[in-house]
C-alpha positions, 0 to 999 in steps of 0.5 A: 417134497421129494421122493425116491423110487427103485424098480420104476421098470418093473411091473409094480413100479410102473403103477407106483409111479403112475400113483405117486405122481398124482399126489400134490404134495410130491414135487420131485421123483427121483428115480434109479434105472439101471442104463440097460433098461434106458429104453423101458424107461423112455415108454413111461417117462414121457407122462411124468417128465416134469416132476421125475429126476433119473439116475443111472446106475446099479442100487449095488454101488452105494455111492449111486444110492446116496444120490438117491436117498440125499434130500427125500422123504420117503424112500420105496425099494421095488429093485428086485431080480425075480424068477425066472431072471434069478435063476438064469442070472443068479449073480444079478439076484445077489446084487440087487436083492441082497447088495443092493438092499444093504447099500440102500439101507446103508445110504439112508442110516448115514442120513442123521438129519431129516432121515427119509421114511424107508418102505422095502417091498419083499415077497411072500416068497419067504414063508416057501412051500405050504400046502393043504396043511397049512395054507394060511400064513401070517406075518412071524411065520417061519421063514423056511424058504425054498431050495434052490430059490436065490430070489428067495434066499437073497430076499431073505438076507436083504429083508433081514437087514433092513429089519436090523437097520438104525434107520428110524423109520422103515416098513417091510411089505411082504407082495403076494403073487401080483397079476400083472400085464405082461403076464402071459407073455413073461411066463411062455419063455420059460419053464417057470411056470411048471414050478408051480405046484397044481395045489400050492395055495396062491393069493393074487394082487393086481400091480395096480392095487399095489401102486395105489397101497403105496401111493395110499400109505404116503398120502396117509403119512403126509396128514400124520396119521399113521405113526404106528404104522412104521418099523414093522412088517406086513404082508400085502395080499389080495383079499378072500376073493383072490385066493385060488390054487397053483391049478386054477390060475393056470386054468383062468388064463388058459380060459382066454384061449378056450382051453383049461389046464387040463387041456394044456398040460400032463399031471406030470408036468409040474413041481409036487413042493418046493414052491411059495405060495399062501393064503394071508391070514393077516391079509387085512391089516393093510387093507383096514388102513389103506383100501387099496384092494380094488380088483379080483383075479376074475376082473384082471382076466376080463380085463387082460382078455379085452386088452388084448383081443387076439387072445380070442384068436386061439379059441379057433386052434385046435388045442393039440396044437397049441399045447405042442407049440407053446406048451411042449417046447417049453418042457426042454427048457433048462428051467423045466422040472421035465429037462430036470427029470430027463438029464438026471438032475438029482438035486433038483428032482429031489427037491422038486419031487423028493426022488425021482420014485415019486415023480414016477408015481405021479398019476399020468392023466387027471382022473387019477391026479389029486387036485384041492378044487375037486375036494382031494388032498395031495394024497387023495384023501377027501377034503372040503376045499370050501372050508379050507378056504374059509379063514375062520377054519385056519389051522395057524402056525405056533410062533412059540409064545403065547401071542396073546400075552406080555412079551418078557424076556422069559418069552422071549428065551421060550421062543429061543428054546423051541428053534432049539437054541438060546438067548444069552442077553440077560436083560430085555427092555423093547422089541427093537434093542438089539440082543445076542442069541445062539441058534442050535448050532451054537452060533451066536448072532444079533437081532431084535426080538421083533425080527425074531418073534413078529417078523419070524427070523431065525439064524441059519446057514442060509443067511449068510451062504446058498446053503438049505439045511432044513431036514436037519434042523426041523429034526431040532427045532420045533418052529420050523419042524412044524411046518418044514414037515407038511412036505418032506418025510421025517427020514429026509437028510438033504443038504442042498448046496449051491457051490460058487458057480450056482451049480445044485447039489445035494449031499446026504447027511 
């Protein structure tokens, strides 16, 4: 048996490999490495060299992909171009992400004999901002996803296509946040981490849990027993004990140098919105089939201490200076929401903040600032965070349909009706014939009433521009309005625009 893997390099695709290759009925690994990324490959290929096959080249060129895919069983799609890298390169995201997915897609329809079985990894990244008002999520959940985020936008369009492919067997596997090795060192380069919102609700997996999920599903698909399980999506999460805030995994780590978010960082330092971030309310469906979930965020910061044991060197600095060297320097990053506020970016100050009103409000010390973990909302209101991390107390999204019910086509018109638009296929027979719709703006597109109501796509302009329409239409549409406003006001009227040069703007409407 062969197999294919993109993004063996990156941080998941290290331990996808790593599990894969333990598994007897797989002889070859056909693997796809970008040229420039010839010597990361050289630091692992050396345990796997009697089963791995290398082919050079960008999965945006379908040619190279059809090298790939010819005569493999199973193909996994890791390829992916993440923050802070697509925000600096925002072109390389548009290749990989979006041109790439589709040419993989692509080479794997035109296989019309012994076609491999497809699994794409895309993100939790798609559902974009939550807060305490709806920090659960689940799989058909609104795809609202963040202005300005190309890695977002671009995963969006690449998921959308393979849900609509031809291909017989694929899954789509949404990836939490995933803690992994190189953690601290990849986000003390630039000013990413202050996107993240102090209260934004984070579920963690370890890259290693994701390796043995993938390497679990093939070993369950081999012995054919997970049928069911294909042409559809989930949302591969890190369990309860994984669920934590923006605030406390900056806390966790700054714990490795005997420090604390508070000791590092100013209130005002970070994003107030326009992150991604969720707890999976669905997040079990995968781990009941696979039992992948093995390690907690608190053993992957055990683990990361031991590891590296000069971490416990910096308990002797003292914490102004540390803060001053490592943390301050970063604030003049190009990626920093405070190089933003300073050099009069009002896009992104408006996305990130909604105005540059509310970043000056934002309280100056942490006495004043309200944090979840010390049981206040974001408007320092009283909450019970305890309770609002308990599952069973989760306030859900409507999809727009009884989900309990029998799907017919007046469902699926009723769904159509509440984004504000309609469905002009007047027949219905499965989810996964492909029928014509018109979104509230009149444009009529093709989907699949399982990529609409159970996967949670809907068409609008940021499918096919770098285009973020979204105070408008949650105006129309009530899907989308009932989550788009736990962060934006009603009386909000951006567009927010990338022009050719992903420059930002944003325009009043």
């Amino acid at each position: 048996m062969i197999i294919a893997l993109t993004g063996v390099t990156g941080n998941m695709g290290r331990e996808v490999l790593k599990e894969v290759y333990k598994i007897e009925e797989i002889e070859k690994i056909k693997v796809l490495v970008l040229p420039e990324d010839e010597k990361r490959l050289k630091k692992i290929r050396k345990n796997y060299d009697d089963k791995l096959e290398v082919i050079y080249g960008t999965i945006a060129n379908k040619n190279i992909c059809k090298m790939l895919v010819e005569g493999t069983s199973y193909v996994v799609n890791m390829a992916a171009v993440i923050p802070p890298h697509s925000d600096k390169e925002p072109e390389k995201a548009v290749e990989c992400n979006e041109v790439g997915a589709t040419m993989l897609t692509e080479a794997i329809e035109e296989i019309k004999e012994n076609q491999p079985k497809f699994i794409h990894i895309s993100t939790v990244a798609l559902y974009g901002n939550r807060n305490s008002l709806h920090p659960w999520a689940r799989v058909g959940d609104p795809l609202l996803v963040s202005p300005f985020d190309i890695y977002s936008a671009t995963k969006l369009r690449g998921e959308f296509r393979v849900l609509e492919s031809e291909i017989a067997n694929f899954v789509v596997l949404r990836q939490t946040a995933m803690l992994h090795n190189n953690m601290l060192f990849d986000n003390m380069s630039d000013g990413l981490m202050f996107h993240t919102c102090f209260n934004a609700p984070l579920e963690w997996v370890t890259a290693g849990d994701s390796g043995i999920l993938i390497a679990n599903i093939l070993k369950r698909d081999i012995k054919g027993e997970i049928d069911d399980f294909w042409r559809k999506c989930y949302n591969i999460g890190g369990g309860k004990i994984n669920c934590v805030t923006g605030y406390d995994t900056l806390n966790d780590g700054f714990k490795l140098i005997g420090g604390s978010t508070k000791d590092f960082f100013d209130p005002n330092y970070n994003s107030l919105r326009n992150f991604h971030g969720v707890w999976f309310y669905d997040g079990d469906v995968l781990e009941d089939l696979f039992h992948y979930q093995r390690q907690s965020t608190q053993d992957f910061w055990e683990q990361l201490g031991e590891t590296h044991p000069y971490f416990k060197l910096a308990k002797i600095v003292e914490k102004s200076v540390i803060k001053k060297l490592a943390i301050e320097r970063l604030l003049k990053d190009k990626n920093a929401p405070t190089y933003w506020v300073k050099n009069n970016d009002e896009a992104r100050v408006i996305a990130y903040f909604g105005g540059m009103e509310n970043y000056e409000k934002i309280p100056k010390n942490w006495e004043e600032f309200p944090l979840l973990i010390e049981n206040k909302d974001e408007n320092g209101e009283k909450i019970d965070f305890l309770a609002l991390k308990n599952k069973e107390n989760a306030k859900l999204l409507n999809h727009g349909y009884n989900e309990d019910g029998e799907i017919t086509i007046e469902t699926l018109r009723e769904v159509a009706r509440a984004h504000g638009g309609l469905l002009l296929s007047k027949e219905f027979s499965n989810m996964y014939e492909k029928l014509q719709w018109a979104n509230s703006d009149g444009e009529t597109f093709t989907a699949r009433p399982y990529t609409i109501l159970k996967a949670g796509h809907w068409f609008n302009r940021t499918y096919k521009e770098n285009v973020w329409d979204f105070d408008r239409l949650s105006k129309i549409d009530n899907i989308y309005k009932q989550l788009w406003l736990d962060s934006h006001g009603e009386d909000e009227n951006y567009l927010y625009i990338y022009d050719e040069n992903f420059n930002a703007k944003v325009e009043k409407q």
